[in-house]
N, C-alpha and C positions, 0 to 999 in steps of 0.2 A: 625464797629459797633458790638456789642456782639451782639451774638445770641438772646438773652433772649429781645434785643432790637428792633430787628427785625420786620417789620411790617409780617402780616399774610403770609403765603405762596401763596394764593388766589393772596393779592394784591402785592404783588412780581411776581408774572408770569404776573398778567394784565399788571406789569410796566415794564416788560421784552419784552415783544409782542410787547407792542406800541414802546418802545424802540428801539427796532432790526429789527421791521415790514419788512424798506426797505432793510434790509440787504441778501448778499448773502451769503450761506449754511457757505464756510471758516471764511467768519466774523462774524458770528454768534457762530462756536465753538471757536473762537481766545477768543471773546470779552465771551462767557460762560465760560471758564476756568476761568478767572481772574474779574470776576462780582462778585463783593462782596454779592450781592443778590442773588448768586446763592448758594455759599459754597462748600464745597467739592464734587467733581464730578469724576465718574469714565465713561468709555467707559466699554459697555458691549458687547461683538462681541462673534456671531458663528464660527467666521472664516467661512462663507458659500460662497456660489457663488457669490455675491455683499459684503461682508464686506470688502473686502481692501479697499473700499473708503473711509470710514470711518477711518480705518487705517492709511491710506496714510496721512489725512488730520492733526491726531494725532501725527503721528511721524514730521510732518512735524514743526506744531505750538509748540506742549509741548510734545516731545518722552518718559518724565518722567511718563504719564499722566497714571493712573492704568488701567488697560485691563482688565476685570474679563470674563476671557472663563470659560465655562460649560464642563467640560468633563465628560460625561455621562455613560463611561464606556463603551457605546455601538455605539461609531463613527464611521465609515470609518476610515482605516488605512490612506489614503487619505488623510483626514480632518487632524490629525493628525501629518503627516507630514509637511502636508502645512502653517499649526497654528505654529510649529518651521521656517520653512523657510520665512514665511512672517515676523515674529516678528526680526530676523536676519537680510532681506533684508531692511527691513523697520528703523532700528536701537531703536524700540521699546524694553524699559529699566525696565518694569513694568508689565508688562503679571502675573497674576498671574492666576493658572487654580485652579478652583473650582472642588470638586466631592462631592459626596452624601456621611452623613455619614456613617462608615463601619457598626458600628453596625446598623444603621438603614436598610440597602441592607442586612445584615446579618438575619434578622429580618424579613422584608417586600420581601424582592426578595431573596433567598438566592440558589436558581439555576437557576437565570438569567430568567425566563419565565412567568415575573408580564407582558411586553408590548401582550404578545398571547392572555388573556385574560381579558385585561382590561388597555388598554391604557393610558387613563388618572390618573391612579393611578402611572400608569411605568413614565410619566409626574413630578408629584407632586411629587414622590420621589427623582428622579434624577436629577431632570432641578428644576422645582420652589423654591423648599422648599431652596434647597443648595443657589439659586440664590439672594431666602428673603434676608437670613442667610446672604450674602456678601455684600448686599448693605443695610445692619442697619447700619455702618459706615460713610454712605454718605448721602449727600443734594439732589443728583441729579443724573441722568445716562445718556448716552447720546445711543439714539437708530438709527435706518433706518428705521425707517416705513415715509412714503411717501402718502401724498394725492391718488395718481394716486392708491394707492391698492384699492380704495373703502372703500364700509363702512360706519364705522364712523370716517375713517382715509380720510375722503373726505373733511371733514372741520380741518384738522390737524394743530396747530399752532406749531409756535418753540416752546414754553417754554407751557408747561399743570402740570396740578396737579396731583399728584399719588396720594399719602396720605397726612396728616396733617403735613410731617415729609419732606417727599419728593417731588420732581417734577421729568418730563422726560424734554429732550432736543432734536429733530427732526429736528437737521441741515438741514437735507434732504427733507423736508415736501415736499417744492414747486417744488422736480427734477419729469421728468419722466423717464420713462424706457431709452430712447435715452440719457437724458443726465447722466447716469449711464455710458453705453459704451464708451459714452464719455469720458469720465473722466477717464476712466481703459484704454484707447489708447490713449488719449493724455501722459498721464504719466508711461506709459509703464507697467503697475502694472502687477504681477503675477496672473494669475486664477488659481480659483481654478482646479484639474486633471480632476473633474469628470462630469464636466461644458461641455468637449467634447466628453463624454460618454452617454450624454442623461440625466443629470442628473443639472436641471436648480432651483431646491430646494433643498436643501441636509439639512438631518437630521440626523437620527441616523439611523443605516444600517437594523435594523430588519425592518424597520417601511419606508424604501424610496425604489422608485424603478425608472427605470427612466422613460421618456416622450415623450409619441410617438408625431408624428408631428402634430399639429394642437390642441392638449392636453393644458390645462390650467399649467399654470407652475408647479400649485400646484399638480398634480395629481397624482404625484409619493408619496407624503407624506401619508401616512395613505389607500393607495389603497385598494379600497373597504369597507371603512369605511365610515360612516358619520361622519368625522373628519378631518379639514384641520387646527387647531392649535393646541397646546400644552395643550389646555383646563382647564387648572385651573389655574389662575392671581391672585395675592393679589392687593386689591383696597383700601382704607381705610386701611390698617392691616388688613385684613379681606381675607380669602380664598375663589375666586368667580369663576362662573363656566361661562366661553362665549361660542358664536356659531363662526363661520367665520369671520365674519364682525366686532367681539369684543363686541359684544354687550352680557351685560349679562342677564344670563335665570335662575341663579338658585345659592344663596347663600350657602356658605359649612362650618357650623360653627366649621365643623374639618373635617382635611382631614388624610386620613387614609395614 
């Protein structure tokens, strides 16, 4: 069906949900790559401490399938390397790595020291803006966020609405933390290095540190901040500002 014939995106994810309701997570990415309702689709991965499942599930069903990693300039050597060696292990054929553009870091950060004071700007620069930029090409992306994080990821369906243009894809909504590990030992998958370092969230190295025991996973992220995500999301086309939980607090009709 052309696009242009396409019923709304709204009633495309309603018909997607009911559709795949009883499905499990792999069936759900098989049957979202090749749902003509759904359109072009990319995987977006950190390469973090949990994204090989994601991975794994991709290379396994469509290894063609596009990867858009974020390299921020400011990773762990770690990450890094691991982002080559998993995409190898994995036989993933499509990786493509995103950065910010140069003039704009040339511009906006141009000696590396935008994240010291003012975090979410070192954000918007390097991770969102780049990331918009990569998926205006696409229908769809397929994430890890999981019911079990809380929130408003508590009622999370597979197929939701981004904007007018796009949707997300939450193979994983209904897994919890167990059956993650699961999944990485049954199929023998590589972790990430720094996973046995203390470090159970991994971001970008200025801004993680790692997790003393009994410590929330997140706490290495933004330590000492009131800050445990990335802080600025496009919703609508629209540049929006969340708290934790995703929930937004504050419209940004330009972000700097």
């Amino acid at each position: 069906m052309p696009l242009n014939d396409r019923p709304d995106i709204a009633t495309r994810v309603a018909g997607l949900n009911e559709r795949y309701r009883h499905h499990a997570a792999t069936a759900v990415m098989e049957r979202a790559l090749r749902d003509a309702d759904v359109g072009e689709v990319a995987l977006v991965s950190s390469f973090g401490a949990e994204s090989v499942v994601l991975l794994h599930m991709v290379s396994v069903i469509a290894p063609g399938t596009p990867v858009l990693f974020i390299d921020t300039q400011m990773l762990f050597p770690e990450t890094l390397a691991y982002q080559r060696d998993v995409a190898h292990k994995l036989g993933l054929t499509n990786v493509q790595v995103i950065q910010a553009d140069r003039a704009a870091i040339a511009r906006d950060d141009p000696d590396g020291t935008l994240h010291q004071y003012s975090t979410d700007a070192c954000c918007t620069l390097r991770k969102t803006v780049p990331l918009e930029n990569a998926l205006s090409g696409y229908d769809a992306w397929i994430t890890g966020r999981k019911r079990f994080q809380g929130g408003q990821r508590a009622a999370l369906d597979f197929f939701e609405v981004e904007t007018e243009a796009r949707m997300k894809i939450n193979p994983l909504a209904h897994w919890d933390k167990q059956d993650v590990q699961d999944y990485m030992v049954e199929n023998r998958l590589p972790r990430h290095p720094l996973v046995a370092q203390g470090y159970p969230s991994i971001g970008c190295a200025p801004c993680t540190s790692p997790v003393k025991p009994g410590e929330d996973e997140r706490a290495g992220r933004w330590r000492g901040a009131a800050k445990t995500e990335c802080g600025i999301h496009f919703i609508g086309g629209k540049a929006v500002r969340v708290n934790s939980e995703g929930q937004v607090i504050e419209n940004k009709e330009n972000v700097a």
